[in-house]
C-alpha positions as CSV (number, residue, x, y, z in Angstrom):
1,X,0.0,0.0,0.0
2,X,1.2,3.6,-0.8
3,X,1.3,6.1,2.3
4,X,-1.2,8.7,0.5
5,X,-3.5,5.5,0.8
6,X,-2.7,4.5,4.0
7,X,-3.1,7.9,5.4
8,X,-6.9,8.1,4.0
9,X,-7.4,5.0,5.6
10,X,-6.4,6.0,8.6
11,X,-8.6,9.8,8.5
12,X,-11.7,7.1,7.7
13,X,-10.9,5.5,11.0
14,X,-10.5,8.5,12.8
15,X,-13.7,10.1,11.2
16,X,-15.6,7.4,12.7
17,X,-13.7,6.6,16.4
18,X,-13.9,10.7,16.9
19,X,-17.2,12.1,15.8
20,X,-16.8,16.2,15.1
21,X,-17.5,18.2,17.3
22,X,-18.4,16.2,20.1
23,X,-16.1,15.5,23.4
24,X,-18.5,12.6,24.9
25,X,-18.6,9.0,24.2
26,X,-21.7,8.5,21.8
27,X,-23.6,6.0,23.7
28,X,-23.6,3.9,27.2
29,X,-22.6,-0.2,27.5
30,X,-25.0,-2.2,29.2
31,X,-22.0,-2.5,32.0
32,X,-22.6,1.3,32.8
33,X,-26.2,1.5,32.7
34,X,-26.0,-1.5,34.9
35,X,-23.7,0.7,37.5
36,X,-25.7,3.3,36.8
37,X,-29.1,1.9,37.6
38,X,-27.7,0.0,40.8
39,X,-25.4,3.1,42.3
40,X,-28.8,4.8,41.9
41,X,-30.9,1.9,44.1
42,X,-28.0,1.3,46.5
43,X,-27.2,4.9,47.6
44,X,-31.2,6.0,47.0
45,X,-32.3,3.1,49.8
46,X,-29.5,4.0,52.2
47,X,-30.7,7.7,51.9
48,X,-34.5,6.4,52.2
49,X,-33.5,4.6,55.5
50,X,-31.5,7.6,56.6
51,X,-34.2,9.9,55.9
52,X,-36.7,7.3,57.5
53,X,-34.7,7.1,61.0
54,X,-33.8,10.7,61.6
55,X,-38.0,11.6,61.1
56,X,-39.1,8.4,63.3
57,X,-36.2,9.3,66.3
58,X,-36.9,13.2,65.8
59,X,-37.9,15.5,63.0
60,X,-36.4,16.8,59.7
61,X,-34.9,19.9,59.2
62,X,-36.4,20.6,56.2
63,X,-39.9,20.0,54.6
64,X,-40.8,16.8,52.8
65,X,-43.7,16.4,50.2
66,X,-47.4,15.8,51.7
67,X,-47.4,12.1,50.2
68,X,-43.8,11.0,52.6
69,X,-46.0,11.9,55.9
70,X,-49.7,9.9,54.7
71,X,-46.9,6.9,53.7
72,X,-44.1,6.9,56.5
73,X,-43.9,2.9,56.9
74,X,-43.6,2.9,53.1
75,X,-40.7,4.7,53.1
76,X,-38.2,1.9,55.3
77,X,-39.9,-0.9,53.2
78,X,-38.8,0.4,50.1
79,X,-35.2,1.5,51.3
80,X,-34.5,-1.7,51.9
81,X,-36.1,-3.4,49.1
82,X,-34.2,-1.2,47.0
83,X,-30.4,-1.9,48.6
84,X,-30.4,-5.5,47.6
85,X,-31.6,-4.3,44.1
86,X,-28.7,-2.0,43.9
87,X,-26.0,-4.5,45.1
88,X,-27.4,-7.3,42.5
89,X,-27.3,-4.7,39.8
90,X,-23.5,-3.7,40.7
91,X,-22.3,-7.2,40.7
92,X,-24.1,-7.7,37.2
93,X,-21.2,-9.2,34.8
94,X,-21.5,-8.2,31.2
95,X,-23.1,-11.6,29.0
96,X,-21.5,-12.0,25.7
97,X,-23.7,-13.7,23.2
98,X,-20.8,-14.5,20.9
99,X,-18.0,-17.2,20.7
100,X,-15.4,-18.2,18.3
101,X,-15.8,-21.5,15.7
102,X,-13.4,-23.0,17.6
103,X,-13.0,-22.7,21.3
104,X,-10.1,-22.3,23.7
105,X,-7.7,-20.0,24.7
106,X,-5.6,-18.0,22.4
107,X,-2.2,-15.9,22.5
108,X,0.4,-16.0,24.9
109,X,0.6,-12.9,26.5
110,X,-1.8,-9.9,26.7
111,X,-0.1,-6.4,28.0
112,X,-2.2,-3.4,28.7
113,X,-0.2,-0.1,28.9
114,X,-2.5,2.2,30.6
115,X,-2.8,5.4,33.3
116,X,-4.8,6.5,36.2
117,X,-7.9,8.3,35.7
118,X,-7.7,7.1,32.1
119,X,-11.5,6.1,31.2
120,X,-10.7,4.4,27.7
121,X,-8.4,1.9,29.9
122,X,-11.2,1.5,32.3
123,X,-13.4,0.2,29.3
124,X,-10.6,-1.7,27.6
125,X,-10.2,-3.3,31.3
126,X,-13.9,-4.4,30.9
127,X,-13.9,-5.6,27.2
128,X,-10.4,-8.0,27.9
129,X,-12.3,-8.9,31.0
130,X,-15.3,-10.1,29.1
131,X,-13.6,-12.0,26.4
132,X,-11.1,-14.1,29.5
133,X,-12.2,-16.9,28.1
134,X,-10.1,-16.7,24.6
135,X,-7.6,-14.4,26.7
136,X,-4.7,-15.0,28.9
137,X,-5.0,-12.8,31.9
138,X,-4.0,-9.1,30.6
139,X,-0.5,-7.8,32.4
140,X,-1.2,-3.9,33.3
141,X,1.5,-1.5,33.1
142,X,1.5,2.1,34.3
143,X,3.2,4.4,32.1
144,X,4.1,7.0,34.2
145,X,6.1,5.1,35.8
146,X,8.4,4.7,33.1
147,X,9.4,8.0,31.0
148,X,9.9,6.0,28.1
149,X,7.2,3.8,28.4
150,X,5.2,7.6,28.4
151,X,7.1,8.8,25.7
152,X,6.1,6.1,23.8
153,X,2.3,5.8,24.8
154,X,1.6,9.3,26.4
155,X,-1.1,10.4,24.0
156,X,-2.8,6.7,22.8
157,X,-3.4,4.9,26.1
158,X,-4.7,2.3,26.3
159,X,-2.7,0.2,24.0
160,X,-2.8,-3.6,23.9
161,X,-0.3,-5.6,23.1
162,X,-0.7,-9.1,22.2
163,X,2.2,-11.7,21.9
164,X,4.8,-8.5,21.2
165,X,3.2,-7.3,18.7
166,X,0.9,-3.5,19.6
167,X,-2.6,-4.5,18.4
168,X,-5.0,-1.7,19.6
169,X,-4.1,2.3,20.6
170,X,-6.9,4.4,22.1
171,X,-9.6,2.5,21.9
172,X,-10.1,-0.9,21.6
173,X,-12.8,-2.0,19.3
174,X,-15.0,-5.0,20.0
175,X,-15.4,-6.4,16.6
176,X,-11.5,-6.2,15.8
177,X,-11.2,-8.3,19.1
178,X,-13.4,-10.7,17.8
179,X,-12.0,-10.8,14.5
180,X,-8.4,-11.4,16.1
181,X,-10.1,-14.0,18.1
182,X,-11.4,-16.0,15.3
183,X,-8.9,-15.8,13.0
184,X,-6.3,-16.5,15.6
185,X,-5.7,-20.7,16.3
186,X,-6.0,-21.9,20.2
187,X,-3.0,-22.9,21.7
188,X,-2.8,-26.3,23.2
C-alpha cells in the first residue's frame, strides 16, 4: 500500500472513532447503565433509611412532600427493598452472546499499557475482562512510571499488546477483538 492510501485509511478510521465536534462517548454499554441503575438503588435506599430514621427518632430539618408523611412505613420498606436491588445490579457481569468457531484459549501474552484516571483503559479493562475466556490474563503496566514507556504511549493509552506485537491504541474496538479471536488458532 502507498502512504497517501494509508493515510486516507487512517482519516476514515479517525472520522468514525472521533465524531466532530463532540467530546463525549456516543452512547452507554450495558455494563454502565447497569452501574448506573444499581449506584442509583444502592445509595437512594441508604438515603430512604436515613431519611426514615432521623423523622421516626426526631424531626427533619427541612420540609418533605405531603405524600412522605400519609406513607411513612412505606418509606423503610422500600429502602430496603431497594439496597439489595442496587448490590445485585452492581455485581451484574456483562453476557456476551458471541463465541469463536473454535474454542479455547488463544495468545500467549496480553499487556495493557494504561494510566490513572484514564476512562478508555477503564473500558478496555472491561472488554479483555469479558472475552477471558479466549484471553490470557491481561498484564497492566502504568506508564508513568516509566518516562519512556510515556514517551512512547503518552497520548494513545490504552494500548494492547498481544504476543509483542501492539494490536489496539486508544480505543479498543470489540469487533476487531473478535475478529483477532477468530482468525487467531487456540494454543494447546
Amino acid at each position: 500500500m502507498t502512504d497517501n492510501s494509508e493515510n486516507r485509511q487512517l482519516q476514515v478510521v479517525r472520522k468514525r472513532v472521533e465524531p466532530a465536534g463532540s467530546n463525549h462517548r456516543p452512547h452507554h454499554t450495558k455494563v454502565e447503565k447497569f452501574w448506573l441503575a444499581g449506584s442509583v438503588l444502592l445509595y437512594g435506599g441508604v438515603g430512604l433509611l436515613i431519611l426514615a430514621g432521623i423523622d421516626q427518632v426526631s424531626y427533619l430539618p427541612f420540609p418533605m412532600p405531603e405524600f412522605w408523611y400519609s406513607n411513612r412505613g412505606f418509606w423503610p420498606f422500600l429502602g430496603i427493598l431497594a439496597i439489595p436491588c442496587g448490590m445485585a445490579l452492581l455485581k451484574q457481569e456483562p453476557k456476551l452472546n458471541w463465541q469463536p468457531t473454535l474454542g479455547g484459549p488463544r495468545f500467549g501474552s496480553v499487556v495493557l499499557y494504561t494510566r490513572n484516571r484514564c476512562h478508555l483503559c477503564d473500558d478496555a479493562k472491561i472488554l479483555l475482562r469479558t472475552y477471558a475466556r479466549w484471553l490470557p490474563t491481561p498484564v497492566e503496566v502504568d506508564i508513568d512510571g516509566d518516562e519512556e514507556l510515556k514517551e512512547q504511549f503518552n497520548t494513545c493509552v490504552p494500548v494492547v499488546e498481544i504476543d509483542g506485537k501492539v494490536r489496539f491504541r486508544g480505543i479498543v474496538d470489540e469487533m476487531l477483538l473478535r475478529r483477532f479471536i477468530e482468525g487467531s488458532e487456540p494454543i494447546e
